[in-house]
C-alpha positions as semicolon CSV with decimal commas, in nm:
position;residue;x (nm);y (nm);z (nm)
1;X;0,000;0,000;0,000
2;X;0,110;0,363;-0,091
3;X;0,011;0,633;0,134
4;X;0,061;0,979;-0,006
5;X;0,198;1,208;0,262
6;X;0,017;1,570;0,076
7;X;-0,322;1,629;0,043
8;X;-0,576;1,373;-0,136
9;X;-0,618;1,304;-0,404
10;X;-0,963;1,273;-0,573
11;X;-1,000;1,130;-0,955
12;X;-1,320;1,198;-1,083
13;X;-1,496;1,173;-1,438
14;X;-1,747;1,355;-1,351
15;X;-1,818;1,719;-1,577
16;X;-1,760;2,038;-1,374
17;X;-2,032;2,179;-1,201
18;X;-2,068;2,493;-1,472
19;X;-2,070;2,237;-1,749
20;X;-2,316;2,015;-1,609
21;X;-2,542;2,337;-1,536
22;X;-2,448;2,490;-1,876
23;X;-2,568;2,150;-2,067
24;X;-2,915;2,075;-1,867
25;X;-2,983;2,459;-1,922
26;X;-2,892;2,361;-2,318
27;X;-3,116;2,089;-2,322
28;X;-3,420;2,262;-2,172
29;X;-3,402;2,548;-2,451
30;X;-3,405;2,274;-2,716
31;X;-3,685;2,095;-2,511
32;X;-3,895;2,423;-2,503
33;X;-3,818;2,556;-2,827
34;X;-3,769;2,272;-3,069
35;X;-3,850;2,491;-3,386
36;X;-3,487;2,670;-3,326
37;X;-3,396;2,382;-3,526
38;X;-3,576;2,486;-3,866
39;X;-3,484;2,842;-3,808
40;X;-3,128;2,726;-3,779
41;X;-3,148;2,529;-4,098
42;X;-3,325;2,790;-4,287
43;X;-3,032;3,034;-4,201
44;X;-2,754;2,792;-4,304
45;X;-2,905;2,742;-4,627
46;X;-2,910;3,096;-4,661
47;X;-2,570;3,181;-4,588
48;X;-2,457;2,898;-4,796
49;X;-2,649;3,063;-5,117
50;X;-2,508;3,408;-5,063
51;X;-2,195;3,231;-5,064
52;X;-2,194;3,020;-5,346
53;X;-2,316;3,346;-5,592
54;X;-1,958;3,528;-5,460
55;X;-1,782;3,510;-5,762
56;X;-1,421;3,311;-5,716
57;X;-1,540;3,155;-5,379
58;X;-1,628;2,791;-5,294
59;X;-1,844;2,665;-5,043
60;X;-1,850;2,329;-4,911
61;X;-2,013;2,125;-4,686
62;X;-2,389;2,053;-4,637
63;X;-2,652;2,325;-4,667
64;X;-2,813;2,268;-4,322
65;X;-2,427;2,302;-4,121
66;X;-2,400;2,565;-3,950
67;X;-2,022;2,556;-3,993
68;X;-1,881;2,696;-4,335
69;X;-1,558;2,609;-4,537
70;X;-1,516;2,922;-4,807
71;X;-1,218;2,831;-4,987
72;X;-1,064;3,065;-5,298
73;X;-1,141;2,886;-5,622
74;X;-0,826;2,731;-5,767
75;X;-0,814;2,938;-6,089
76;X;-0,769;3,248;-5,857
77;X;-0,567;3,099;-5,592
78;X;-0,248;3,168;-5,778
79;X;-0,210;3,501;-5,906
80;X;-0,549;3,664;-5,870
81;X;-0,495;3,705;-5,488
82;X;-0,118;3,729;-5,469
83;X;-0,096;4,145;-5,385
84;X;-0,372;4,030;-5,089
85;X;-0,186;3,724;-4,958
86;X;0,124;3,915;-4,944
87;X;-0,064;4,198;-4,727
88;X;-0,236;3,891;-4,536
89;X;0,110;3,725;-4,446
90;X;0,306;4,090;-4,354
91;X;-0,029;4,179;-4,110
92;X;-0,001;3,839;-3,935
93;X;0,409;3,846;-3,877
94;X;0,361;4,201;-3,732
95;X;0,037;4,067;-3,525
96;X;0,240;3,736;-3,413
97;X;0,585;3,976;-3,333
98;X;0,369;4,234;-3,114
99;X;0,161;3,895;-2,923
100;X;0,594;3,781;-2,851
101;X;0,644;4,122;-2,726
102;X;0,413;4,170;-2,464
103;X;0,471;4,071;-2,114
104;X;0,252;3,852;-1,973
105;X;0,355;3,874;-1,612
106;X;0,356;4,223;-1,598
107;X;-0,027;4,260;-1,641
């Protein structure tokens, strides 16, 4: 037998108390509105027809997700969208150089 000479130790599987409140709180909303289902599926369609009429943009996925891949078609992947892709990649090294910058411990 091992005794541990700290505190105890407790292992449990069990979801966190804000979880468990934040999922039975979920559940009841779908329980008391069960239509927020259509309305949710009408919107995704939607969305995914304004998408797919932007010119150079592709959509995939199923109508009814709520999650959206947009991807740049491949005939403008190459050139069409270099002067932007440049501007994309010099905005995200200055964003990722000011994030290594700061110092955490001092706020």
């Amino acid at each position: 037998m091992m005794w541990l000479p700290l505190l105890g130790y407790c292992f449990s599987a069990a979801l966190p108390p804000l979880l468990a409140t934040a999922t039975k709180n979920a559940i009841e909303m779908m329980d008391q509105n069960p239509t927020m289902f259509e309305i949710l599926h009408e919107n995704c369609k939607l969305v995914q027809d304004a998408f797919s009429n932007i010119h150079g943009l592709e959509i995939c996925g199923d109508s009814v997700s709520p999650i959206k891949h947009l991807r740049i078609s491949a005939k403008y992947s190459s050139s069409y969208f270099d002067n932007d892709r440049k501007k994309i990649q010099k905005t995200t090294q200055r964003i990722v150089e000011e994030v290594k910058s700061i110092n955490y411990y001092a706020l």
